[in-house]
N, C-alpha and C positions, 0 to 999 in steps of 0.2 A: 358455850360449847366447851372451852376448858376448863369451866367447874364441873361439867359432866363426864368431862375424859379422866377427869383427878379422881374422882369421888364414886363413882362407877363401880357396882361392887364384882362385877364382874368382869373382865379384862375383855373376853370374847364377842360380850354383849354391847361393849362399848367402841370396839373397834367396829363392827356391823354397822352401827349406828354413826361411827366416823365416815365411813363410806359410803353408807347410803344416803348422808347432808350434803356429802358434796358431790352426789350426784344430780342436787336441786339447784336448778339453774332460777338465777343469776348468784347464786351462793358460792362465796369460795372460802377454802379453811384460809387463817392468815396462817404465818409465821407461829404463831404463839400453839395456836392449833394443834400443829403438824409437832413440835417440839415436846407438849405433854403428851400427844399419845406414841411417839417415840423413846420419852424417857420413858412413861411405864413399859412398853414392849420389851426392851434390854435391860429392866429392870428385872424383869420376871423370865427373860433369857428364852422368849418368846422371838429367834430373829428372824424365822422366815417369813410371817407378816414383818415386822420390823423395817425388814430389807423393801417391802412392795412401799409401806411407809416411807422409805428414807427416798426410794425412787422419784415419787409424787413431790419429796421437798423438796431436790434438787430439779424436778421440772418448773416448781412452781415459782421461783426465783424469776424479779422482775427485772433484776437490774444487776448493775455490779457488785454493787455494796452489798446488794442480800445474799446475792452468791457467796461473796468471801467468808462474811460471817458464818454462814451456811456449812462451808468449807472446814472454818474451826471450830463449828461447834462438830462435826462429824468425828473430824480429826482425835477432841478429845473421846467421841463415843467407843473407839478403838479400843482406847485404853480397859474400857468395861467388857472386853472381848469379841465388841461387835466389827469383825474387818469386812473388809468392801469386799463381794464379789467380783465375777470379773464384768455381770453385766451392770452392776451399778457404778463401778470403774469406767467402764464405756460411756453407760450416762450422764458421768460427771463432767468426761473428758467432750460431750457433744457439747455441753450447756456454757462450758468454759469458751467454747470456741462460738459457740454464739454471737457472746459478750465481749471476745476479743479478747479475752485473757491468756495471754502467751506464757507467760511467766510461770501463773498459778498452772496452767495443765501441762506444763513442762517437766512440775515438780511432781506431780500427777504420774504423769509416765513415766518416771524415775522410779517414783515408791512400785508402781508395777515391773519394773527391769529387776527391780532390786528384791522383791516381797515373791512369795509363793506360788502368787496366782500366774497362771499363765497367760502371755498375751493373746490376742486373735486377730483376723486381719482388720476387723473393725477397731481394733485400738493404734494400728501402726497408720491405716489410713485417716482414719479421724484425727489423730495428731500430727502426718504429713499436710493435712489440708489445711489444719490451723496455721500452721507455721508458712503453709505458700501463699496464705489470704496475706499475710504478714511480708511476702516479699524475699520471706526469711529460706530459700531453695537448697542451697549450700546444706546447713539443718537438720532440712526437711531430705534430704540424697542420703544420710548418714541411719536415718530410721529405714530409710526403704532397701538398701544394704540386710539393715535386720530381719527384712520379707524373707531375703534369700537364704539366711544365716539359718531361719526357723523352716526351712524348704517348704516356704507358701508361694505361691503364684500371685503378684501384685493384677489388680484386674483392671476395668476401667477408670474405679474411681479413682484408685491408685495415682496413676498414668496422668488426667484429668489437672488433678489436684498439681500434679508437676508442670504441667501445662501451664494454667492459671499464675504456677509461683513465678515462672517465666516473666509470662505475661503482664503482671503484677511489677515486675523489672522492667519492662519494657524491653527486654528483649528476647526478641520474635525467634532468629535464628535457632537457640536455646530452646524455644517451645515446640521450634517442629522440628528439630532435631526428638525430645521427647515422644513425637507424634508419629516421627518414622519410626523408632524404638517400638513403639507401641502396636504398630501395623506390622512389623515384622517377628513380635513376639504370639501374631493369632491374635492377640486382643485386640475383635472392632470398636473402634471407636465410636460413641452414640451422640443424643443430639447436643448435650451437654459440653462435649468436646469441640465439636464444631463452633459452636455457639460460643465460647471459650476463645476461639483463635478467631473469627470475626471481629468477636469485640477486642482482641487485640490490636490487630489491624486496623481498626477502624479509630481505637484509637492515638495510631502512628499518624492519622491520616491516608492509609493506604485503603481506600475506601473500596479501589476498582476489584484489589485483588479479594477483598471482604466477600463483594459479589462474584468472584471468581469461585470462591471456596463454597460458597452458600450454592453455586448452579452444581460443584462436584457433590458435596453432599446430597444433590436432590440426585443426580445421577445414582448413589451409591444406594439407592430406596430409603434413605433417613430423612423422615419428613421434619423437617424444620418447626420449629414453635414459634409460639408471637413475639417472645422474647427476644429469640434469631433473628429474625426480619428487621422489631425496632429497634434493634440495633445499630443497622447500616441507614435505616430509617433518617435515624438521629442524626447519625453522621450527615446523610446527605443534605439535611436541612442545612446544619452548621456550617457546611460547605459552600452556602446559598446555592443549592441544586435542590429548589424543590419542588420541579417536574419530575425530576429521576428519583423525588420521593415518594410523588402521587405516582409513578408506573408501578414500582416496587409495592406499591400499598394494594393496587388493581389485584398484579399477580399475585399478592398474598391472598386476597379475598377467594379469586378464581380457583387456588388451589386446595381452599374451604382451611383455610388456616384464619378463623376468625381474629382480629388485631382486638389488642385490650385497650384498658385506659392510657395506658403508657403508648401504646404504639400513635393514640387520638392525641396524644398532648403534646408527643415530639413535634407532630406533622402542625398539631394548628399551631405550636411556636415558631415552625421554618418559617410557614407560609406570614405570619403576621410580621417577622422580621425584616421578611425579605418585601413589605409590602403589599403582599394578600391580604390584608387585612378581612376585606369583606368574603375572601374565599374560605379564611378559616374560620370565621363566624359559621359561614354553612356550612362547613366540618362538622363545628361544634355542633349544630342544630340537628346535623345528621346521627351523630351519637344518643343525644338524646331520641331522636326516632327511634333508633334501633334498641330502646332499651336500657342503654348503658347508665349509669348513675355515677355523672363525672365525680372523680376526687379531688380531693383541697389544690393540689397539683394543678388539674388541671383548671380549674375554675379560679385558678392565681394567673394561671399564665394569660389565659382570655381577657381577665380585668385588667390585668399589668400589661399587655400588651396595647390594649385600647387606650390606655391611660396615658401610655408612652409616646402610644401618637396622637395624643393628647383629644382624642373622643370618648370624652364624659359620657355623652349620651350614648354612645353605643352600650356604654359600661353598666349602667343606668338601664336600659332598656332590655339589656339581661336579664339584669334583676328582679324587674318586673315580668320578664316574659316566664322566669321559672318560678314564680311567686304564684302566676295564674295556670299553673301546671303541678301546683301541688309540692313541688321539689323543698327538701327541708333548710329552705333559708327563708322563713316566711316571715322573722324577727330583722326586718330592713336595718335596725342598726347594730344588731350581729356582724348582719353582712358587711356592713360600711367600716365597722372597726376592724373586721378582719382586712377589707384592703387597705385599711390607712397603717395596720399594724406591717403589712408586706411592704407598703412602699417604705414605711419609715428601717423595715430591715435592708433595703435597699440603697437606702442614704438619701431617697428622695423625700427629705419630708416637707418641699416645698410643694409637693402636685398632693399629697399627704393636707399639707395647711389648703391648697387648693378646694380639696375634697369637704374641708370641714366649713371652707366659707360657704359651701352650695347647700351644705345641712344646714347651717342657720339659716337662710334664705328661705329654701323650700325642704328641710325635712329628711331625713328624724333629725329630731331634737340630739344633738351628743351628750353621751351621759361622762360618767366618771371614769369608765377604761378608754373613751375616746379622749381625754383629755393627758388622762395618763399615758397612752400610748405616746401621744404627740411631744410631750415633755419629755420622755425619755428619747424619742427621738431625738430632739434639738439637742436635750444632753450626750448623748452618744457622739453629736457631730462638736460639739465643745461650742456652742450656742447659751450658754445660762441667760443671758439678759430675756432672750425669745420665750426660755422653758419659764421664767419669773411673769413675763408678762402673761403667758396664759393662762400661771397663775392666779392673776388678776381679772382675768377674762372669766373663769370657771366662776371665781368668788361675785361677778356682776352678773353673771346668770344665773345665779342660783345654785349651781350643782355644788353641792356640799362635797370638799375632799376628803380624800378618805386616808388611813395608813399609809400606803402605800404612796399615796401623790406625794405627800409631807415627808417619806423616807428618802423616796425617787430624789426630790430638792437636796434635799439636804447633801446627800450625797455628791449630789452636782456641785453643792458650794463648797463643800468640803474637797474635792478635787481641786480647784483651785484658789485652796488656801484662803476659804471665807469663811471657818467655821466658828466664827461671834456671829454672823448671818444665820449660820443653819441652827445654833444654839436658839437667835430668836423663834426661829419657826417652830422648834419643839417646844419653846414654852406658848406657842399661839398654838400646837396640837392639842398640846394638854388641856389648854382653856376652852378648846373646841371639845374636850371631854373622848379624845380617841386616844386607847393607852399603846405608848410604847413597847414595839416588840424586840427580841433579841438583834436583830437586821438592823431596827431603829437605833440601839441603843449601839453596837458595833461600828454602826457610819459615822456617828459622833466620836466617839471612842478614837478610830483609826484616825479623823481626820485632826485632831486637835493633838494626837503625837506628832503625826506629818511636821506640824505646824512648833512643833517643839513644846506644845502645849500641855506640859504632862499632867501638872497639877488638875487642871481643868477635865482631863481625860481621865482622872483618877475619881474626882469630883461624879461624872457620868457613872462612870463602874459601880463606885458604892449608891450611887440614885440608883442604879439598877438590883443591885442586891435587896436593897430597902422595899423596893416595889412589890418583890417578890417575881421580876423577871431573872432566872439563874445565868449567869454567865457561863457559856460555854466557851469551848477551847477559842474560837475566836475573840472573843471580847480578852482572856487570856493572855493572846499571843499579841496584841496588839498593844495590849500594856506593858507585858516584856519587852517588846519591842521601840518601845517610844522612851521605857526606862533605860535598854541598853544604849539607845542611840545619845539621849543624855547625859551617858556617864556613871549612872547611877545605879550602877551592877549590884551592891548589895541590898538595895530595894526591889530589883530584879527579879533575884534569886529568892526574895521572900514571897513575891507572887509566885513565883516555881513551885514555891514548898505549899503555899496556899491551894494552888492547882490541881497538884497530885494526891492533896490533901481529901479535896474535893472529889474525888476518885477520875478526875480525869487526866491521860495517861498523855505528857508532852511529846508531840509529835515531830518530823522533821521540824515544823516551821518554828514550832519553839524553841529547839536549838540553835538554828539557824538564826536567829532574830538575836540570841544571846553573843552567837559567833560575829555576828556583821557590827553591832555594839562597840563589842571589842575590838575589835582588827579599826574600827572608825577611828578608835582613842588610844589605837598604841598599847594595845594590852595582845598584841596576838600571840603571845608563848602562854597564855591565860585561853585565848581561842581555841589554841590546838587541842589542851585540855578538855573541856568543852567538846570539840568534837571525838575526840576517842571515849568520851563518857558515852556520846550515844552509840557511836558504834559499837561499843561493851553491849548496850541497852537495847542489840537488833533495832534499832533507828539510822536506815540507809541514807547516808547522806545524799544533797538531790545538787543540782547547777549552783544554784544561789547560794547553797553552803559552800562549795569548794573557791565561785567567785568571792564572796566575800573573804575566804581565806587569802585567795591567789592578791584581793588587793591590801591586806595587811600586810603579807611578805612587801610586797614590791614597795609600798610606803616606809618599807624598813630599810630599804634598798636590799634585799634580796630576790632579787629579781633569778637568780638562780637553782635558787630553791622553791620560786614559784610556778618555773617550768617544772622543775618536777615534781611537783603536784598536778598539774595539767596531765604528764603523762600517766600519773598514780589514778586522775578522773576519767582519763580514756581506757587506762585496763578496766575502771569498774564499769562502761559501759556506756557512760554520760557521753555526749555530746556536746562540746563546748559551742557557746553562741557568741554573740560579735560583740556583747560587756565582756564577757569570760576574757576572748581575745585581744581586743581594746586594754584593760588594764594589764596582761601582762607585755603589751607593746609599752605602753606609755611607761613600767616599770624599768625596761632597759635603754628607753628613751632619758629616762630623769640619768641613767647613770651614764649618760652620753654615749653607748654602746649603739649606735645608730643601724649601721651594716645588721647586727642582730634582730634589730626591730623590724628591719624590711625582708630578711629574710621567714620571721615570725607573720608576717604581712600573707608572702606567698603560701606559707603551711596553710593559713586561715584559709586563701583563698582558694585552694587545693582541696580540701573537704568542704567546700561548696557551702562557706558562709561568707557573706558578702559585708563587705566593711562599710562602715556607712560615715557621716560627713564627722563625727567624732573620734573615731578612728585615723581620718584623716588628719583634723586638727593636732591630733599628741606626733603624729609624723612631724607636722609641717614646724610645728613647737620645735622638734629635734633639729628640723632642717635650719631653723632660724638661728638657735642656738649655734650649729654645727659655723654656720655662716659666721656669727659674730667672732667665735676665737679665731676663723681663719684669718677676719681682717683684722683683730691684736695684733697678729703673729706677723702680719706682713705691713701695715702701714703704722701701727702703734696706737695707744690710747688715747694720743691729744687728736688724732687724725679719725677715729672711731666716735669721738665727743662732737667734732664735727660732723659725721655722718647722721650721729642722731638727731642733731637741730636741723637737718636738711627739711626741705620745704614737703609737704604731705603730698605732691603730687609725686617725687619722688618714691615716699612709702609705698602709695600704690605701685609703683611700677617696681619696687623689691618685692612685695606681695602676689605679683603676679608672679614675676620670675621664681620667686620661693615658689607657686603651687607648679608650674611649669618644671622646676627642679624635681619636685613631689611624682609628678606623671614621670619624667624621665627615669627615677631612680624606680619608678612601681616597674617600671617596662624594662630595666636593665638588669632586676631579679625574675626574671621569664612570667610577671604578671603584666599583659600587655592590657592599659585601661581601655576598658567595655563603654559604650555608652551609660550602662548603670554606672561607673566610675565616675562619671562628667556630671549626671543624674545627682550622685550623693550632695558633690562637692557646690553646687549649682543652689541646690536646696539648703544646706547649708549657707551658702552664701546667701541668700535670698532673706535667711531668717537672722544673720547677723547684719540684714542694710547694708551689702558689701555690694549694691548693685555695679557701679562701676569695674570691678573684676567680672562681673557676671557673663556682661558682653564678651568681654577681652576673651575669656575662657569658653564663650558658643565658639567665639574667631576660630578659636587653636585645636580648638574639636572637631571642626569643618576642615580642618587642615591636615586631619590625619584621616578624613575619608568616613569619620563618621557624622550621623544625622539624626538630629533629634527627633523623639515619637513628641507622641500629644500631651501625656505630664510636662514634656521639658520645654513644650510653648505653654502650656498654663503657668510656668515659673517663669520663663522669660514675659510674658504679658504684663504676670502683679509686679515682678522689677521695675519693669518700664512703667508702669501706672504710678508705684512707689516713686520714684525716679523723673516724674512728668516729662515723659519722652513719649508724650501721648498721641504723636503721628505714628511712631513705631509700634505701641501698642494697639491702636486703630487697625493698621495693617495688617498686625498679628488677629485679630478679634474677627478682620473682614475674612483675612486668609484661610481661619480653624473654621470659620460657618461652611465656606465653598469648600472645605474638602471634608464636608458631613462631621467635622467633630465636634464634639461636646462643648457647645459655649452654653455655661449654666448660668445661677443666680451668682453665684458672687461672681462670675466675671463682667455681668453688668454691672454690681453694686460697686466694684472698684474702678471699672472705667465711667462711671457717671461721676462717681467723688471725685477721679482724677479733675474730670473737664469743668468741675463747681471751682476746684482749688485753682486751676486755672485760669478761670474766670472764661469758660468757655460755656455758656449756661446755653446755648440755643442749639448745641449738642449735645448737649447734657438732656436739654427738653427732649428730642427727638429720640435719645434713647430709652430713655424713660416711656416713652410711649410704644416703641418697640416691646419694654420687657411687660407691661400692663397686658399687651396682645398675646403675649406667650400666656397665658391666662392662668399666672401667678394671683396668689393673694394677696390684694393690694394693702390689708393691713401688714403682710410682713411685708411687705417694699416699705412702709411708711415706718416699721421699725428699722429694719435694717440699713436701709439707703438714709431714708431724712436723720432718723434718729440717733442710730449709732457711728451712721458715716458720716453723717453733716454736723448735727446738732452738738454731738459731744466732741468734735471738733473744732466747734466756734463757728462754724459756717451757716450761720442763723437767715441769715438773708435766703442762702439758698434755698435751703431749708425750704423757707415761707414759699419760694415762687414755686419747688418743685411739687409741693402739697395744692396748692391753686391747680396746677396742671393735674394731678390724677386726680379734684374734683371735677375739671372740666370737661375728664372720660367718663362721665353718667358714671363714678366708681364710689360709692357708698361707703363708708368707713364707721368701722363700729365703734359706739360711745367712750368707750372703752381706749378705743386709740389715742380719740379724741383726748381724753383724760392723761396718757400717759406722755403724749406732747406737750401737752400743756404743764404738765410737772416737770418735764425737762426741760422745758423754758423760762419756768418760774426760775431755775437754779439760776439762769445766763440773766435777773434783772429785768426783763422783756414784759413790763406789767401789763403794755397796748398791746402788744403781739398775743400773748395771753388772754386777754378779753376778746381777742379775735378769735380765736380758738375755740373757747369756750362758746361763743354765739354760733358756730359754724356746728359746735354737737347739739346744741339747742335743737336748730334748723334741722338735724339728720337724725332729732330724738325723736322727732314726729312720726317719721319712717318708719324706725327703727322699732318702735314698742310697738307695732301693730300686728309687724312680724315677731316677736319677741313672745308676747300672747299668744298669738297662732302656735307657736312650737311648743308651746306648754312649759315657756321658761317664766323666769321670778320677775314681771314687770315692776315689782316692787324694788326689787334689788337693784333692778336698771336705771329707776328713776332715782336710788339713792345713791349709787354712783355718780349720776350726771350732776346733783341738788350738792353731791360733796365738790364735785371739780367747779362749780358756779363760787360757794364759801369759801373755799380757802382762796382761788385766785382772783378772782371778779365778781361783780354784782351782776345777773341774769338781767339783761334786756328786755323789758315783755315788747 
């Protein structure tokens, strides 16, 4: 198509023909398209086609990126005399606000305040609406000012759009303040407005007055949409009122206001939530009667809800009911990996592992994105040993991995700091003949600087140039970055010049990466540099530039001049976050300026950023500090020598009093501690083994009238487990069930290991049986509980007994398991316990391959996994 737009000898005959290809569906012009028959158009000064051209490019923008480009490549057409109209101006300005571009259509409406054309009211409202989606009212009052300036009459959408920006603030007052304005200006309001100030309310929680506003609208002859209705809909489910959703839903019908997909999804998640279960199944069922053709939405919320109340089969029996009705999920393990890809976004990738032992069992067979899926779930939750072993799992059923599994790994190992690990697995890709991509070669890359590993990561780079995979600005930045962190800025900067060389144009993060280097190693008047090179170079510095500045200063001890850089980052617009504020406490902390640092405490906590348990720590450092020269100054050094070798029950008890100090002084600069306050400090504690404060500090929390939620007893539980205070954690575990809270997987996995370490095994048994019933997959209990909780703890005994008991639940364990226990056994010397092992997959091989064939998995594969765990640890018993 763009050789015939170029080469065309005719410019009028080629346009015709541009337009009449994309009037053939499914056809569409790309990018490349739209830009040669634009440049020849303003080449030949041809602009009133030109302009219906440039209209179609800026609609046909998919995304953000394409827009911008979009944007600059117009930009430069100006130059060639081609300037925007005012209806392609308007166009631009709709498409911007699409995409949520504030910025760029800001700049937009400036070149039109500023340039020839005249505005309209479609350019002052289309840019008061972006800016009130954005929250941004204030703004958005200052354009609408210029309605009146230009003696236009703002009208509904006007009005609307103000509403909304309200609204969008959450506050209501503000909006129907707007709304009276609006009704006293002759302008009626339409359904859009209403509908506007519902979902306001609705969501304050002010649901009754939602349906207060929704009966005067119907008064006023505005008949409401289905958008209206599911609105308060929504709400009342969320409310658990969902009878007053099912009336609401009646009177919608009755007043022939047909309800859409959304109004059927809200209702059958009230109802399933709240225990309906089987009434919003007949929801669902009844939708499909009528026609409708649920969305991914909805046919998420149906499955995930079933799942939640843990009926498979109902879930199941969906599946099949819309499979014998024609409905387009007739590819069963489409469908099955789309729910196990939801749960695993949900963090449940234990009903997720659930889901996949009932596919091996009875079908479909899982292929490679269900394997993938699940791995990166486990990786997302900081799981690697789980994401490894299904690793191992994919490889004894045959399914061959692909890119993407082998990148997924990698990555996960290279997060924490395994990447001689993930380096193996790419030279087992390679062997497996799957070439490395950009993603591939970058995960390596980043993770082996992490790791200070530079040479090695330098080593990857050029393997990747060799390949003839090119390095882009990421593999780039990630070597500058791993250089500067090093030390070794003038190697640094020769990747810079390489890069730019390259024709790729260093962006924030490469500065940034340069700046954080420096400022690490004491070169920050080298930093500053650095960063006015990019500001010269229109490269806007972003958080992590000005952080990484803010903690060079303060490592210099200029903690002085690091605030005002803070205030330098808030005129430019940034928003500092709780590292930003964190390092320049800690800065006036180190210069013993303490009062400064707690009042720097309140600022942060004043624009509603919440300090978390590190933030706390650089105080309590201060507080400790502040403590020690008081007692130089009043009992002396030989008497200070003394208090240090004081016995460690004392420590705790100045540790406590230091955090107790910490709370008094947050409360005596007008930040009074929150329950999140107690929350940070709590989890902190928990993750530094400081269980003993832990308690002490629920005590002193209950003593100022506050009460912890449901995170602040799942910390207090693993303390207590950690802790073996396992009547208390009992209590706590019996307590979170009876009041419907969340006791998951791991709060069984650590109260069973507690009661092994205990030597409390015949609670341990009975829980265990419990958590089998919650109808977990019993090969992740046998990873996680035996394996990782018992076994690589030393607790082999238990181990053995607690594996006896979920054979004894008819619970089938795949060869596979089998295998990976008995290789964590070989490690612990266990050569009999091993040979039991191995007889016992023997014994469940029988099973196993019958179904294994039936799925159309690699029976070959399975028996050379089981034929390898028999050779290396034991001789097979016939």
């Amino acid at each position: 198509m763009v050789k015939i737009i170029q080469t065309h000898r005719n410019t009028d005959s080629a346009l015709r023909f541009f337009f009449w290809v994309s009037r053939r569906k499914p056809y569409k012009h790309d990018m490349s398209c739209f830009v040669s028959m634009l440049d020849r158009l303003v080449r030949e000064k041809l602009f009133g086609p030109a302009d219906h051209v440039r209209l179609l490019l800026v609609k046909a923008c998919r995304n953000e990126e394409e827009l911008k480009w979009v944007v600059g490549y117009l930009n430069e057409k100006k130059r060639n005399g081609f300037g925007f109209t005012l209806y392609s101006f308007n166009t631009l300005l709709i498409q911007l606000g699409k995409f949520g571009m504030v910025s760029e259509a800001q700049s937009v409406y400036n070149e039109i305040m500023c340039g020839e054309v005249k505005p309209s009211l479609l350019t002052f409202n289309t840019m008061i609406n972006i800016l009130c989606k954005k929250g941004k009212v204030q703004e958005a009052a200052m354009i609408f000012s210029r309605i009146i300036q230009y003696e236009m009459l703002p009208d509904v959408f006007t009005y609307t759009s103000l509403v909304l920006g309200h609204c969008r603030n959450r506050n209501l007052d503000l909006a129907f303040e707007v709304y009276d304005r609006m009704v006293k200006a002759g302008c009626d309001p339409n359904s859009v407005t209403y509908s506007t100030l519902i979902n306001g309310l609705c969501s304050e929680g002010r649901v009754g007055e939602a349906l207060d506003m929704l009966d005067e609208m119907i008064e006023k002859g505005i008949e409401p949409t289905a958008y209206t209705y599911t609105v308060p809909i929504t709400s009342l489910c969320e409310a658990d009122r969902p009878l007053e959703a099912i009336r609401l839903f009646r009177s919608m019908t009755k007043r022939g206001c047909y309800p859409n997909i959304h109004t059927y999804t809200a209702l059958i998640s009230g109802l399933s939530r709240t225990g309906k279960l089987e009434v919003a199944i007949g929801l669902y069922h009844k939708l499909l009667k009528d026609g409708m053709v649920p969305s991914m939405v909805t046919f998420n919320t149906i499955m995930n809800e079933s799942i939640e109340a843990g009926r498979y089969d109902i879930g199941l029996e969906i599946i099949y009911w819309m499979e014998r009705h024609g409905y387009a999920i007739s590819e069963n393990i489409l469908t099955h990996n789309h729910i196990i890809k939801g749960l695993c976004l949900m963090g449940k990738i234990h009903n997720a592992m659930a889901l996949l032992s009932k596919m091996l069992e009875v079908g479909p067979s899982p292929n490679v994105i269900t394997y993938n899926t699940l791995i990166n779930g486990y990786l997302n939750s900081g799981n690697l040993n789980n994401a490894l072993r299904l690793l191992e799992l994919m490889k004894g059923r045959g399914c061959k991995l692909d890119e993407r599994t082998y990148t997924e790994v990698m990555s996960g190992c290279c997060k924490v700091h395994k990447s001689k690990f993930a380096s193996n697995l790419f030279h087992e890709m390679l062997k497996q003949g799957i070439s490395p991509n950009q993603v591939t070669y970058n995960v390596l890359i980043v993770g082996c600087c992490n790791e200070g590993k530079v040479d090695n990561a330098l080593s990857f780079f050029k393997q990747m140039e060799e390949t003839g995979c090119c390095p882009n600005i990421e593999s780039y930045n990630a070597i500058i970055h791993g250089l500067s962190k090093d030390n070794q800025f003038a190697k640094a900067k020769q990747v810079f010049k390489k890069m730019v060389d390259q024709g790729l144009l260093p962006n924030v993060i490469t500065y940034t990466s340069l700046i954080d280097g420096l400022c690490k190693n004491g070169s920050t008047d080298l930093a500053f540099k650095i960063f006015h090179e990019m500001r010269e170079r229109d490269c806007l510095p972003n958080l992590y530039t000005y952080s990484s500045l803010l903690f060079g200063l303060c490592q210099e001890g200029k903690a002085d001049d690091a605030e005002r850089l803070l205030e330098e980052m808030e005129w430019e617009g940034l928003i500092p976050d709780v590292v930003t504020f964190t390092t320049l406490i800690n800065g006036f902390v180190m210069l013993g300026r303490l009062d400064h640092a707690f009042l720097l405490l309140k600022r942060m906590v004043d624009v509603g950023c919440k300090p978390n348990y590190f933030t706390f720590t650089v105080l309590v450092k201060g507080l400790k500090r502040e403590s020690q020269l008081l007692t130089e100054k009043v009992v002396g050094l030989a008497t200070q020598h003394e208090v240090q070798c004081s016995s460690s029950s004392n420590k705790r008890c100045n540790d406590l009093e230091i955090l107790c100090n910490l709370l008094d002084r947050i409360s005596e600069n007008g930040c009074e501690p929150t329950t999140d306050t107690y929350h940070s400090l709590v989890r902190g504690l928990c993750e530094d083994r400081k269980y003993e404060e832990v308690g002490q500090l629920v005590d002193h929390m209950k003593e100022k009238g506050l009460y912890p939620s449901e995170e602040f007893y799942r910390l207090m539980f693993f303390a207590n487990c950690k802790n073996l205070k396992l009547d208390s954690a009992l209590e706590m575990f019996s307590l979170m069930a009876d009041r419907g809270l969340k006791v998951d997987f791991s709060m069984y996995t650590a109260l069973i290991c507690a009661f092994c370490r205990a030597n409390r095994m015949e609670e341990a048994e009975n829980l265990l049986k419990s958590m089998l019933e919650c109808q977990w997959n019993a090969n992740e209990i046998v990873w996680t509980v035996l394996i990782d909780g018992l076994l690589k703890e030393g607790q082999s005994d238990p181990c053995m007994h607690l594996l006896h008991v979920i054979e004894s639940q008819n619970c089938i364990l795949w060869v596979e398991t089998y295998a990976i226990l008995a290789s964590e056994r070989s490690h612990l010397n266990k050569s009999m316990v091993t040979s039991q092992i191995a007889n016992r997959a023997f014994a469940a091989f029988s099973y196993i391959s019958v179904q294994v064939m039936q799925l159309g998995c690699s029976h070959r594969r399975a028996s050379s996994s089981l034929n390898n765990l028999g050779q290396e640890h034991v001789k097979p018993q016939r």
